[in-house]
C-alpha positions as CSV (number, residue, x, y, z in Angstrom):
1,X,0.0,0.0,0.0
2,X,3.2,2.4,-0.2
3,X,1.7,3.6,-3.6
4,X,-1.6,4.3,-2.5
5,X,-3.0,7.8,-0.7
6,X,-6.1,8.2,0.7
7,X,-7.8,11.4,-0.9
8,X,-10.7,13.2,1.1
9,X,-13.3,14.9,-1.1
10,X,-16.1,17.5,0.2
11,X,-18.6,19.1,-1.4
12,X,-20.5,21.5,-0.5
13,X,-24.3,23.0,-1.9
14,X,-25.3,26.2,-0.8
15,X,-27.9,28.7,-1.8
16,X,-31.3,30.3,-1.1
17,X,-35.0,28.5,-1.5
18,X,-38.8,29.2,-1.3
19,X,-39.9,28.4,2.1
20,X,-44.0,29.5,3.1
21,X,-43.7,31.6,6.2
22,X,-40.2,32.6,6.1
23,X,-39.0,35.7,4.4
24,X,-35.9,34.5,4.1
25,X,-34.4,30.8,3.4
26,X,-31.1,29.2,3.1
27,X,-30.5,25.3,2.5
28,X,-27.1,23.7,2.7
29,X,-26.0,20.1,1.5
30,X,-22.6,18.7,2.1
31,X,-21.1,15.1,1.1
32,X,-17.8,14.3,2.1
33,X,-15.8,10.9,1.1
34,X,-12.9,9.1,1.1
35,X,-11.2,7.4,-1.5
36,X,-8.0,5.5,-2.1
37,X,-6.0,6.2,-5.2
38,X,-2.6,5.3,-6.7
39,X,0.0,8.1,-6.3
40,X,0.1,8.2,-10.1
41,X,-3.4,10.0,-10.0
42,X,-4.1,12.5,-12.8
43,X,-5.3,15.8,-11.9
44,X,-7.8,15.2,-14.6
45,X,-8.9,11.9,-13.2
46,X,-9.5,13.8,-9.8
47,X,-11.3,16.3,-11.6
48,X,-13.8,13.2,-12.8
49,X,-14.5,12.3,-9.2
50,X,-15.2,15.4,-8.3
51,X,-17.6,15.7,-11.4
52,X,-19.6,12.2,-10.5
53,X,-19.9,13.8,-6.7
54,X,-21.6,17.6,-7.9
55,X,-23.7,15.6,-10.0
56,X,-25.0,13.7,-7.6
57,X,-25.1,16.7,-5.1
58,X,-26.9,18.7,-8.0
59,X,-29.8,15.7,-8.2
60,X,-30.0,15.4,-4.4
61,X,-30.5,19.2,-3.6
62,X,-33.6,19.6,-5.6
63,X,-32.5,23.1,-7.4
64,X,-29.9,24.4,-8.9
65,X,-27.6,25.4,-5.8
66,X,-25.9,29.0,-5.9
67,X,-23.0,27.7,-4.9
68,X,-21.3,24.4,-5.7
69,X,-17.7,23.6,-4.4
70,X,-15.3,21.2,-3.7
71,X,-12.0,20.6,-1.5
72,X,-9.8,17.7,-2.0
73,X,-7.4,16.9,0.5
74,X,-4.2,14.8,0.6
75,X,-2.4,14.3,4.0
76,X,1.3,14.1,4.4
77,X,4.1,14.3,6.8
78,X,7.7,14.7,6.6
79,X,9.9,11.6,8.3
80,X,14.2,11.5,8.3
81,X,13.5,13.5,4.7
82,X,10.5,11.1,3.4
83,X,7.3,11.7,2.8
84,X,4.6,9.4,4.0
85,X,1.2,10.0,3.2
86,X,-1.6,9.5,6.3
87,X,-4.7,7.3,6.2
């Protein structure tokens, strides 16, 4: 497993809705997941994860969100001039 990394993906829905007896309404929507990938990844194969995830976000939240985003995170630490990657 030295050539694998775990990769963490959020995303994150955000934006205003109709709601009957509110003058104002906000709805948020989050998924976060875990995957692991070689450390050969492509950043366009990353961006095709991402991709799959707001589309499924997008069906899930009803209406088009305002705001769609992602984070993808890849933890590392430095060791006697190595880098090992956590999870």
């Amino acid at each position: 497993m030295f050539n694998d990394i775990k990769v963490e993906f959020e995303i994150k829905a955000y934006g205003e809705e109709k709601t009957d007896d509110y003058n104002d309404s906000f709805k948020g929507y989050e998924v976060a997941r875990n995957k692991v990938l070689s450390k050969e990844i492509t950043l366009g194969e990353l961006e095709n994860y991402v991709s799959t995830i707001f589309e499924e976000v997008k069906g899930d939240y009803g209406q088009p969100p305002e705001q769609l985003t992602a984070k993808i995170t890849i933890r590392a630490k430095e060791k006697e001039g190595e880098i090992t990657y956590l999870g």
